[in-house]
C-alpha positions as semicolon CSV with decimal commas, in nm:
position;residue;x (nm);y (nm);z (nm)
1;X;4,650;-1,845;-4,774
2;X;4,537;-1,920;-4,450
3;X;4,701;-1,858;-4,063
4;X;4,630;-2,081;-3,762
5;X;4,513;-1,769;-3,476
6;X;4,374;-1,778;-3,139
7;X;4,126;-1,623;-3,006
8;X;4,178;-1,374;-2,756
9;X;3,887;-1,195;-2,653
10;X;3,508;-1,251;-2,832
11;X;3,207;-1,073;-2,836
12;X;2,873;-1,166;-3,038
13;X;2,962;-1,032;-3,355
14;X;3,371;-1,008;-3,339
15;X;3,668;-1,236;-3,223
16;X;4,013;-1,015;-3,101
17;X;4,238;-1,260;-3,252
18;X;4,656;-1,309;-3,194
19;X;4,910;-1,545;-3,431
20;X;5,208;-1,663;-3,280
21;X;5,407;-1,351;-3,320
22;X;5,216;-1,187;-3,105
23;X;5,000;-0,956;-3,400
24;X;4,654;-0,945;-3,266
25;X;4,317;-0,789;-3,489
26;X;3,917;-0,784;-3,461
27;X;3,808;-0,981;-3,679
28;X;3,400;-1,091;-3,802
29;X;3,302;-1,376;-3,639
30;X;3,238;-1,540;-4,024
31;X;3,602;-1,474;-4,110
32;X;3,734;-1,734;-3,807
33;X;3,642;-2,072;-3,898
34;X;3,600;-2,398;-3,661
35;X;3,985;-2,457;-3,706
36;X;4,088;-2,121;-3,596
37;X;4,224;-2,054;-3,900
38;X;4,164;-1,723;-4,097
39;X;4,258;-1,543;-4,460
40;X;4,634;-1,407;-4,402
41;X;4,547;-1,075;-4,581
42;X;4,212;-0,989;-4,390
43;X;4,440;-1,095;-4,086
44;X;4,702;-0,828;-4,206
45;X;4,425;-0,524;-4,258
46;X;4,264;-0,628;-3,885
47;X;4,607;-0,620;-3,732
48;X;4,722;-0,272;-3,901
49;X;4,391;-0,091;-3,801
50;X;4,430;-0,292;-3,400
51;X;4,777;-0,160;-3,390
52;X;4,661;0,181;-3,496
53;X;4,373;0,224;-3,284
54;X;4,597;0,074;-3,009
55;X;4,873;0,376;-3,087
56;X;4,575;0,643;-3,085
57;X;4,467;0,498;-2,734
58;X;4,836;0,583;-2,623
59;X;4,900;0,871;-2,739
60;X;4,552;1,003;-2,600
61;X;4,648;0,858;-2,230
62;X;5,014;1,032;-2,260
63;X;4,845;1,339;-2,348
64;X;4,599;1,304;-2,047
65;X;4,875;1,219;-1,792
66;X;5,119;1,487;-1,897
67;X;5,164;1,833;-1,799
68;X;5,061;2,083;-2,039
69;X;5,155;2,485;-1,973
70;X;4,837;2,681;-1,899
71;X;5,028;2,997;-2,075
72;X;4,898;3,369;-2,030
73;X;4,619;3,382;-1,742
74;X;4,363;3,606;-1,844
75;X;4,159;3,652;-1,459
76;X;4,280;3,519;-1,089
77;X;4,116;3,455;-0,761
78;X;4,273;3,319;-0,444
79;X;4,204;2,936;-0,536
80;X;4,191;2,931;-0,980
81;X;4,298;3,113;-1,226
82;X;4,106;3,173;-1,577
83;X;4,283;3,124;-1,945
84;X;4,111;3,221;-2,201
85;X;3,967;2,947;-2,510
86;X;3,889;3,004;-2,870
87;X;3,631;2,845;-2,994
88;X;3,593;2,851;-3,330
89;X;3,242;2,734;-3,512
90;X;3,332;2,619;-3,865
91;X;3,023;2,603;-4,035
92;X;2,935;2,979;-3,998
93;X;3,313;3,092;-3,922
94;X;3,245;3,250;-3,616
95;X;3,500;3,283;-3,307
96;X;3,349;3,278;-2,936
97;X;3,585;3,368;-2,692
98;X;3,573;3,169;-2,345
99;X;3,739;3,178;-1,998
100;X;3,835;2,878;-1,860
101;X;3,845;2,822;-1,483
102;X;4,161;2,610;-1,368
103;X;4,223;2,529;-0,979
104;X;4,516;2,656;-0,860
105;X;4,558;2,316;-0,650
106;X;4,587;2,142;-0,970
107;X;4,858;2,386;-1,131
108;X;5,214;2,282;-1,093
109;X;5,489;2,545;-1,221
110;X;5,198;2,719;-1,418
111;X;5,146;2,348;-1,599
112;X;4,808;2,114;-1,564
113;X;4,732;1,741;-1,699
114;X;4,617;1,694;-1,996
115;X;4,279;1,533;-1,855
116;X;4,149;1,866;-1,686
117;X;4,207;2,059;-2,039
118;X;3,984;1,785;-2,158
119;X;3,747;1,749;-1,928
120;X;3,741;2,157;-1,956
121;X;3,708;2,160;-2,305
122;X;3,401;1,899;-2,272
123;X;3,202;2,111;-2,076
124;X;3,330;2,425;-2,270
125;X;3,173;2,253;-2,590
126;X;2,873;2,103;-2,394
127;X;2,737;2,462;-2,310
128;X;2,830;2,609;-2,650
129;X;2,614;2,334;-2,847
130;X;2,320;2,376;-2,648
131;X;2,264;2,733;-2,729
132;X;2,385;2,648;-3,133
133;X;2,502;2,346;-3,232
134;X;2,768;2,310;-3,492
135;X;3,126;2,185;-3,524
136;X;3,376;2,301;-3,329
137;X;3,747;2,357;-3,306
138;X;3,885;2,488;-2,950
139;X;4,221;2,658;-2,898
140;X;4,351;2,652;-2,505
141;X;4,646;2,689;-2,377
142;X;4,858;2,635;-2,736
143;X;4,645;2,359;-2,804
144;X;4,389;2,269;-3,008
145;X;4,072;2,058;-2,975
């Protein structure tokens, strides 16, 4: 059976496309013909993995905008405070134990956003995989990357 769509955004290969109750998917370019109409189950697979992706985008920004607690501090200065990370390499099981340097500007009732443990965890896996390479699991501050 087919549904009557339109077409939200397009690209050269893929059409974001919406139905009238507001469901919206990526769907091939193929799979939207002339009349804007498309196959109501390929419609129904787009839409769940749109809505999902959607949910994962989010959750990731709530995670980035909230306040995460920084927990034991392992090192201080007068302007940031260190935390250890755990790396953990899983192809050879091997642990490497990291500080990580936190402003204090940036710490509010020994809490920091979620997008400086990120960013921190970025760089903390950027200089690891130079010197090894590998996959990598990170534990910081009761979380894990």
């Amino acid at each position: 059976m087919k549904i009557k769509v339109e077409v939200v955004r397009e690209t050269k290969k893929a059409k974001l496309v919406k139905t009238e109750d507001g469901r919206q998917g990526w769907m091939m370019n193929r799979s939207v013909n002339a009349e804007l109409m498309v196959n109501e189950e390929t419609f129904i697979k787009a839409a769940a993995e749109f809505a999902g992706r959607e949910s994962a985008k989010e959750a990731a920004m709530e995670f980035r905008n909230e306040y995460h607690s920084i927990g034991e501090i392992a090192r201080e200065s007068d302007k940031v405070v260190a935390v250890e990370a755990r790396i953990d390499e899983e192809c050879t099981d091997q642990s490497i134990t990291r500080l990580i340097w936190l402003p204090k500007s940036q710490i509010k009732d020994g809490q920091v956003q979620g997008w400086l443990l990120q960013t921190k965890v970025e760089d903390l896996l950027n200089q690891v995989r130079m010197s090894n390479g590998g996959c990598y699991t990170v534990y910081l501050c009761g979380k894990t990357f």
